[in-house]
C-alpha positions in Angstrom: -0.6 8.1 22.9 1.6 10.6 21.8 0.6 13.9 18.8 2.6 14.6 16.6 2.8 17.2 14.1 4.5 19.5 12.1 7.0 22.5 12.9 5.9 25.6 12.5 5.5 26.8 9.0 6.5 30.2 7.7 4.5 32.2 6.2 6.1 31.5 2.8 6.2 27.8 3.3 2.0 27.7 4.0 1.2 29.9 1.1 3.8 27.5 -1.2 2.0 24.4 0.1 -1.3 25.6 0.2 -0.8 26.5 -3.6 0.8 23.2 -4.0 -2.4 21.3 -2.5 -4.6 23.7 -5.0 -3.0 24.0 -7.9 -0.4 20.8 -8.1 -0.5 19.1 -11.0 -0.2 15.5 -9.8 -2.2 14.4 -7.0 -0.2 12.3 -4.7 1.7 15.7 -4.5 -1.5 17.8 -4.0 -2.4 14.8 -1.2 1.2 15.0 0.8 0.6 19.0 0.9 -2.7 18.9 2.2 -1.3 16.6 4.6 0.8 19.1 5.6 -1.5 21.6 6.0 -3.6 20.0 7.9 -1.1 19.0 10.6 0.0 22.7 10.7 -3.9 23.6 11.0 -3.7 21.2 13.9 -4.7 18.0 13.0 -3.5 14.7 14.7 -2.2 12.1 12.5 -5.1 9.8 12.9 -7.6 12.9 11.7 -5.3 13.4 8.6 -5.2 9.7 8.2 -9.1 9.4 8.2 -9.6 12.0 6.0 -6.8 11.5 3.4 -7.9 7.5 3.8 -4.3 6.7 4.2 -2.4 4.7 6.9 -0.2 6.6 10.0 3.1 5.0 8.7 2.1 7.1 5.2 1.3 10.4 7.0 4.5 9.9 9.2 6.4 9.1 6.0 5.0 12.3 4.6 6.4 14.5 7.6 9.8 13.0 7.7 10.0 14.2 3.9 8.9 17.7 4.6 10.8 17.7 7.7 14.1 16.6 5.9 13.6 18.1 2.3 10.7 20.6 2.1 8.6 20.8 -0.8 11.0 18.4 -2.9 10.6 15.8 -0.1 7.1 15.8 -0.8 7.5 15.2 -4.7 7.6 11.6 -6.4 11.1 10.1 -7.0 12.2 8.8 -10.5 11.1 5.1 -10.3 13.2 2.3 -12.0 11.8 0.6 -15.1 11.9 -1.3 -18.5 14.5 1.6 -20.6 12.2 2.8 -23.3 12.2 0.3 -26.9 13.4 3.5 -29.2 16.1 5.7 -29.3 15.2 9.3 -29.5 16.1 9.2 -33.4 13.7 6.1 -34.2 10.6 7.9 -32.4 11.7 10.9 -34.4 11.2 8.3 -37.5 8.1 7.0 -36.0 6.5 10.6 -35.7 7.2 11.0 -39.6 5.7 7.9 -40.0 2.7 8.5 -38.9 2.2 12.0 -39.8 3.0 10.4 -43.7 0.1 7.5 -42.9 -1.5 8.7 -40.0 -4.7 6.1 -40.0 -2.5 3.4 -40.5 -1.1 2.9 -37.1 -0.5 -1.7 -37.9 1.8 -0.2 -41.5 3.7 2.2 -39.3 4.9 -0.3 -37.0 5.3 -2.9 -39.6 7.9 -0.4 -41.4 9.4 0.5 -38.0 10.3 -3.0 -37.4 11.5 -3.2 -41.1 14.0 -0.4 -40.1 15.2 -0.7 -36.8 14.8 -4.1 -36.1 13.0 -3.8 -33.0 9.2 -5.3 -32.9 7.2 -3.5 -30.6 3.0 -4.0 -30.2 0.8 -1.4 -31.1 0.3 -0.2 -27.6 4.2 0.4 -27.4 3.7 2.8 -30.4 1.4 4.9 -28.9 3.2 5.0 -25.9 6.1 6.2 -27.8 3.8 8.7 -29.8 2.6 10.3 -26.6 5.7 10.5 -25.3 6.8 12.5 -28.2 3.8 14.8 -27.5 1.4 13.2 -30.3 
């Protein structure tokens, strides 16, 4: 069986990581930097692979991205999916919407649909609303 694990880390990259695996603020990235870490501290795969409850391809996956890109290796890429329902104008209209009739969530979107067209559930709406920082 062969070990493998990190290079070396500077100084500066254990003190970035470490406050990456502390203070990140989404945990898969907090989880890769502790991975990190914890190879540097010397850990074998299958140790970081118990304790983070992940598989070795994972935790190999995890080095190659350090290895080849540093910290942004570690970060989650832009995944593809559905391009939002409203333009950046309509959830603009939406946010007036509700702030005008802000307990009647079932009007808003009935007038929303009126004006743009587009029919969008409830959940949608809210969605759109938090996205807008609502």
């Amino acid at each position: 069986m062969t070990f493998r694990f990190v290079p070396s880390l500077s100084d500066t990259d254990l003190q970035t990581l470490m406050a990456t695996y502390t203070y990140g603020v989404k945990p898969a990235l907090r989880r890769r930097a502790h991975a990190i870490v914890l190879s540097h501290q010397g850990h074998t795969i299958d140790q970081i692979c118990e304790i983070l409850s992940v598989t070795r391809e994972t935790v190999s996956l995890w080095f190659d991205a350090w290895e080849a890109q540093g910290l942004d290796g570690l970060q989650d890429k832009p995944r593809a999916g559905r391009p939002p329902i409203y333009s950046d104008a309509e959830r603009e209209r939406l946010l007036e919407l509700v702030q005008k009739h802000p307990h009647q969530l079932k009007a808003v979107q009935a007038r929303l649909q009126q004006e743009t067209g587009k029919g969008a559930c409830t959940m949608t709406l809210k969605r759109a609303l938090k996205k807008s920082g609502v």
